[in-house]
C-alpha distance (Angstrom), angle and dihedral (degrees) to the residues before:
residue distance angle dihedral
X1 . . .
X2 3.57 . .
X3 3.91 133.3 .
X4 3.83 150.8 128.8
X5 2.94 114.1 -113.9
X6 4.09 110.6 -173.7
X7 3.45 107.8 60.3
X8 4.30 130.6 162.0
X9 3.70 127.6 -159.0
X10 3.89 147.8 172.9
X11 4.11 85.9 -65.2
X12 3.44 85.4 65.6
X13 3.92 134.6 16.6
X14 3.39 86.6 -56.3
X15 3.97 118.9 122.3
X16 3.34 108.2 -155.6
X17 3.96 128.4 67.1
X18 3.92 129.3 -110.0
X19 3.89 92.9 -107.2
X20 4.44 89.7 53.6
X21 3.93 85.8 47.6
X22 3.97 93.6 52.3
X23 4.08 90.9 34.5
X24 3.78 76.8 55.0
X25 3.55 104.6 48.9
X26 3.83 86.3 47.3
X27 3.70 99.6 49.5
X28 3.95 83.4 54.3
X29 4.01 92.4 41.9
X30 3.50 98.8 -119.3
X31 3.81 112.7 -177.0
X32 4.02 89.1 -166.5
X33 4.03 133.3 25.6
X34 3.90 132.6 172.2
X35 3.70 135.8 -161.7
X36 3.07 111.2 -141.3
X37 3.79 112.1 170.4
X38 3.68 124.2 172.7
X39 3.97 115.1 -89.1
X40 3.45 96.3 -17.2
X41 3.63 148.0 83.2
X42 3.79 97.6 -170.2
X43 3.89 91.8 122.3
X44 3.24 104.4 40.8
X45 3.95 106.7 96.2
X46 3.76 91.9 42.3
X47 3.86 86.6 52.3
X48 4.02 97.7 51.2
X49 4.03 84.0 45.5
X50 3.75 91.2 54.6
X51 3.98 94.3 48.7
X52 3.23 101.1 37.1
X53 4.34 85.3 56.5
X54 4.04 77.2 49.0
X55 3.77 103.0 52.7
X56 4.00 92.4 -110.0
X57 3.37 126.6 119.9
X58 4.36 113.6 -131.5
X59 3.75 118.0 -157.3
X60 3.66 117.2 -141.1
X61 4.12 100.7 -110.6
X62 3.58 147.2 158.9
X63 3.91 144.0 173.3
X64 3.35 118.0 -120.8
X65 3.87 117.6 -166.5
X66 3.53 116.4 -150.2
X67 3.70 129.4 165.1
X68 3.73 137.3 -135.2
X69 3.74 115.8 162.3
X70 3.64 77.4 -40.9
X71 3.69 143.8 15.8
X72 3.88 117.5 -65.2
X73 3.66 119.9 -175.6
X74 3.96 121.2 -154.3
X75 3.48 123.1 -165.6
X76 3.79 117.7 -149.2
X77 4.08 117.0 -158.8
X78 4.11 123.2 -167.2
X79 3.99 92.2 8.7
X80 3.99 120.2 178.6
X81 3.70 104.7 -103.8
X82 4.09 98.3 -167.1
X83 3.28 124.5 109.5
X84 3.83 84.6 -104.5
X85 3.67 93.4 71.5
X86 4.34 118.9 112.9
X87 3.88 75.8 -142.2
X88 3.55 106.6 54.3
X89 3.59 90.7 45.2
X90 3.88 95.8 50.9
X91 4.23 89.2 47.1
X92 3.68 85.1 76.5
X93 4.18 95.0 57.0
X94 3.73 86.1 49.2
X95 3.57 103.4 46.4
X96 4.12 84.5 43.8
X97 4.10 91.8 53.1
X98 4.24 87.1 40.8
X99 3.41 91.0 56.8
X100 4.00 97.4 47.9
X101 3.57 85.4 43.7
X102 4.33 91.9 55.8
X103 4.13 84.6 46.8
X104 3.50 97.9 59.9
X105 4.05 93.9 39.6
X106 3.83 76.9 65.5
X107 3.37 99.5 39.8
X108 3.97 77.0 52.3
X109 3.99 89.9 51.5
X110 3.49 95.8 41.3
X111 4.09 89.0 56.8
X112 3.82 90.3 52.0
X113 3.45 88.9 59.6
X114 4.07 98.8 -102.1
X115 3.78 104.6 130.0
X116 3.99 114.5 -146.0
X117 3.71 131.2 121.9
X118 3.83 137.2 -131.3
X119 3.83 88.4 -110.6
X120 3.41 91.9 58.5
X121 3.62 100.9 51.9
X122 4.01 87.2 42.0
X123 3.89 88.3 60.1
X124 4.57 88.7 61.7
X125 3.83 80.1 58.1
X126 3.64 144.6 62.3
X127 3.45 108.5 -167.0
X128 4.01 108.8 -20.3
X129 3.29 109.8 51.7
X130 4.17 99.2 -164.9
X131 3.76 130.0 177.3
X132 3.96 94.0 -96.1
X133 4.11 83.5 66.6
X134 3.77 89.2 49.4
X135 3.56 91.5 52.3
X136 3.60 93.6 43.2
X137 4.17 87.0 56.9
X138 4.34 76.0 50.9
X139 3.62 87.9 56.2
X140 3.92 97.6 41.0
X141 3.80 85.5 58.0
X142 3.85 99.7 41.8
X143 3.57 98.1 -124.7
X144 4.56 79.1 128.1
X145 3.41 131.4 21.6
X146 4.33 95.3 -134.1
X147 3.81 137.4 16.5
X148 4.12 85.8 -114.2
X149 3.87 92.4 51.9
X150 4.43 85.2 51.5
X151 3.71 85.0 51.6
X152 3.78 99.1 36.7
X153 4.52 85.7 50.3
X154 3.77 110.2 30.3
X155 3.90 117.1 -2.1
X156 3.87 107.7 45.1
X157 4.08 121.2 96.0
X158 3.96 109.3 -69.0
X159 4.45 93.4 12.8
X160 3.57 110.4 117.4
X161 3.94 103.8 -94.8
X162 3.39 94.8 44.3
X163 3.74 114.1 130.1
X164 4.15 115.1 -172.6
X165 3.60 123.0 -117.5
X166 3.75 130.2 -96.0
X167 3.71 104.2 -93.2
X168 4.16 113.7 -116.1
X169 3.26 112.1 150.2
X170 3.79 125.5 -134.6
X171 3.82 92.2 -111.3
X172 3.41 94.7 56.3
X173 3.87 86.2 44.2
X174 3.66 95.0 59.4
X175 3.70 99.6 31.4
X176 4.33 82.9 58.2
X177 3.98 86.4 52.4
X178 3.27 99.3 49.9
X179 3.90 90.1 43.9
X180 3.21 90.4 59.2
X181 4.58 91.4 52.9
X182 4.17 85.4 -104.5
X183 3.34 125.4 135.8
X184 4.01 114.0 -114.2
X185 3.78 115.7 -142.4
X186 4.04 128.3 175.6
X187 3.79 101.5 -125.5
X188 4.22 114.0 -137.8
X189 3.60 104.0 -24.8
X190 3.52 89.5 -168.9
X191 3.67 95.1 76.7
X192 3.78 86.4 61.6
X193 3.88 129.6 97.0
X194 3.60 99.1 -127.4
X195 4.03 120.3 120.9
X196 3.70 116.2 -130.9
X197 3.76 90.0 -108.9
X198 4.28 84.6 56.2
X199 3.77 92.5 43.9
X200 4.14 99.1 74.8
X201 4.24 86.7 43.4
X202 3.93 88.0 58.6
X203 3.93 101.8 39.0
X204 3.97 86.4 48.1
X205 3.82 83.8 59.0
X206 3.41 103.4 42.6
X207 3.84 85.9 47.4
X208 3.55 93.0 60.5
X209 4.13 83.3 56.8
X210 3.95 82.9 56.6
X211 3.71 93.1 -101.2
X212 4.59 98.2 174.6
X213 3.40 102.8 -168.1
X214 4.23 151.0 -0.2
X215 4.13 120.7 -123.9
X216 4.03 85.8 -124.5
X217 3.95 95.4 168.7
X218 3.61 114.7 54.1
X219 3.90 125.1 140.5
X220 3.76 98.7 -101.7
X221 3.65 97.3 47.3
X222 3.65 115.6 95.6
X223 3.38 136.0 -136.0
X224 3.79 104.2 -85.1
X225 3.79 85.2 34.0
X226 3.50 94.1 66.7
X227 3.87 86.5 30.7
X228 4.12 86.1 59.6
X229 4.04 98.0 41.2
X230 4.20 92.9 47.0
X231 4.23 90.6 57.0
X232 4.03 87.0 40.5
X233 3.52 88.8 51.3
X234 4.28 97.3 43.5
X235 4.25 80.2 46.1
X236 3.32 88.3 60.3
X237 3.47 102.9 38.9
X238 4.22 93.6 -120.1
X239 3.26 130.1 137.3
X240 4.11 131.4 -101.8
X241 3.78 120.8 -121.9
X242 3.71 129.9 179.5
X243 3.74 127.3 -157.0
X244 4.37 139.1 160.0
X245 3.97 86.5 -143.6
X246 3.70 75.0 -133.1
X247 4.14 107.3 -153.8
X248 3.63 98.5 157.4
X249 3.76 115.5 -105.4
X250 3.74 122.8 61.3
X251 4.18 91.9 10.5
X252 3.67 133.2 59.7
X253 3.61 134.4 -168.7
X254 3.51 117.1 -77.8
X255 4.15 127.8 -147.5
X256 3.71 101.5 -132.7
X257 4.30 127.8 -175.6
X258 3.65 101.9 -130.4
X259 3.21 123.7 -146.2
X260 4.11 122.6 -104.0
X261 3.86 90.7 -124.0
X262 3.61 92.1 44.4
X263 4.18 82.2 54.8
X264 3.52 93.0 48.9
X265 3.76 95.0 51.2
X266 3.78 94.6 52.1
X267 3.60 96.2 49.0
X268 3.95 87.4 -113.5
């Protein structure tokens, strides 16, 4: 079976729209998709409807962004979407603190002497509004010349307008997935800090939270990366998931063999 399963869109800081990410997926003959955009699970539905028309089967996903010393992502697969769900309920605390945290990046911006407003960076997005849409407004306005160069100046950790994230911490991020009958998955561990001797310390923990698996293949892991976070994941007895992290510029989706315990696990 093959699929990607870590995929951004226009609900999100994605750039591309739920039909171009299941006309994608079917161009590459996906047999399984997910949206997964960060805090939120506005897209969802309309994404399941659209692959389902297509022949492709779209897990229910999201990325939560947590933070612990630095920022850890969890994926959550097959998540309760009722009004029941520990999830569902929390997405409304995160989007709250998100969008505080986007007002006084501006605020930030505006103080620095970069005029823009938080309407106008609200408009790039539909229901995330992220710091790559603030520094797309940057771009729009030519106070850079690139999203990357907004980051790399002003918005990244320890530039000027950089505000630090609310503080959930992965536990609690994969305890609320798997409260609400998801799947919890660490997303691309290789864009973490951690040393390999670190690495086992942290998965045990997370494990004990009921972490299932670790997105070992991912496009910017390399080959002893991914080498390193399969054998961590078959220590621990987790799962391995594969995903582009498609957003729509530099990355595309990717056409990945899952594996028949990663199947299993997500009901495939």
């Amino acid at each position: 079976m093959r699929g990607d399963l870590h995929t951004h869109s226009l609900f999100s800081d994605g750039l591309k729209d739920i039909d171009y990410l299941v006309g994608r997926a079917e161009t590459l003959r996906l047999d399984v998709t997910a949206l997964t955009d960060h805090d939120t699970v506005a897209g969802v539905r309309a994404m399941a409807a659209a692959g389902a028309a297509a022949g492709i089967r779209v897990l229910t996903g999201i990325e939560i962004s947590a933070f612990d010393g630095q920022e850890v992502h969890i994926l959550g697969y097959n998540v309760d979407l009722s009004g029941n769900s520990p999830l569902v309920g929390s997405l409304q605390r995160m989007r709250e603190a998100r969008r505080e945290r986007m007002r006084r990046i501006v605020a930030n911006l505006n103080g620095m002497g970069f005029p823009m407003t938080f309407d106008e960076v609200c408009a790039r997005a539909r229901c995330s509004a992220s710091r790559s849409h603030i520094a797309a407004v940057m771009v729009d306005k030519g106070y850079v010349d690139s999203v990357q160069r907004a980051v790399d100046l002003y918005l990244g950790i320890g530039r000027p307008a950089f505000v630090d994230f609310f503080v959930l911490p992965p536990a609690e991020a994969v305890s609320l997935v798997r409260g609400s009958g998801g799947v919890p998955v660490l997303a691309h561990p290789g864009r973490m800090t951690l040393a390999k001797t670190e690495f086992p310390g942290f998965i045990a923990r997370l494990k004990d939270a009921g972490l299932m698996g670790i997105e070992s293949a991912y496009p910017a892991h390399s080959k002893e990366q991914t080498k390193f976070f399969r054998a961590q994941a078959r220590t621990f007895g987790l799962i391995n998931t594969a995903g582009s992290d498609f957003h729509g510029v530099e990355k595309v989706l990717f056409s990945y063999e899952l594996e028949k315990e990663t199947v299993r696990a997500l009901g495939l």
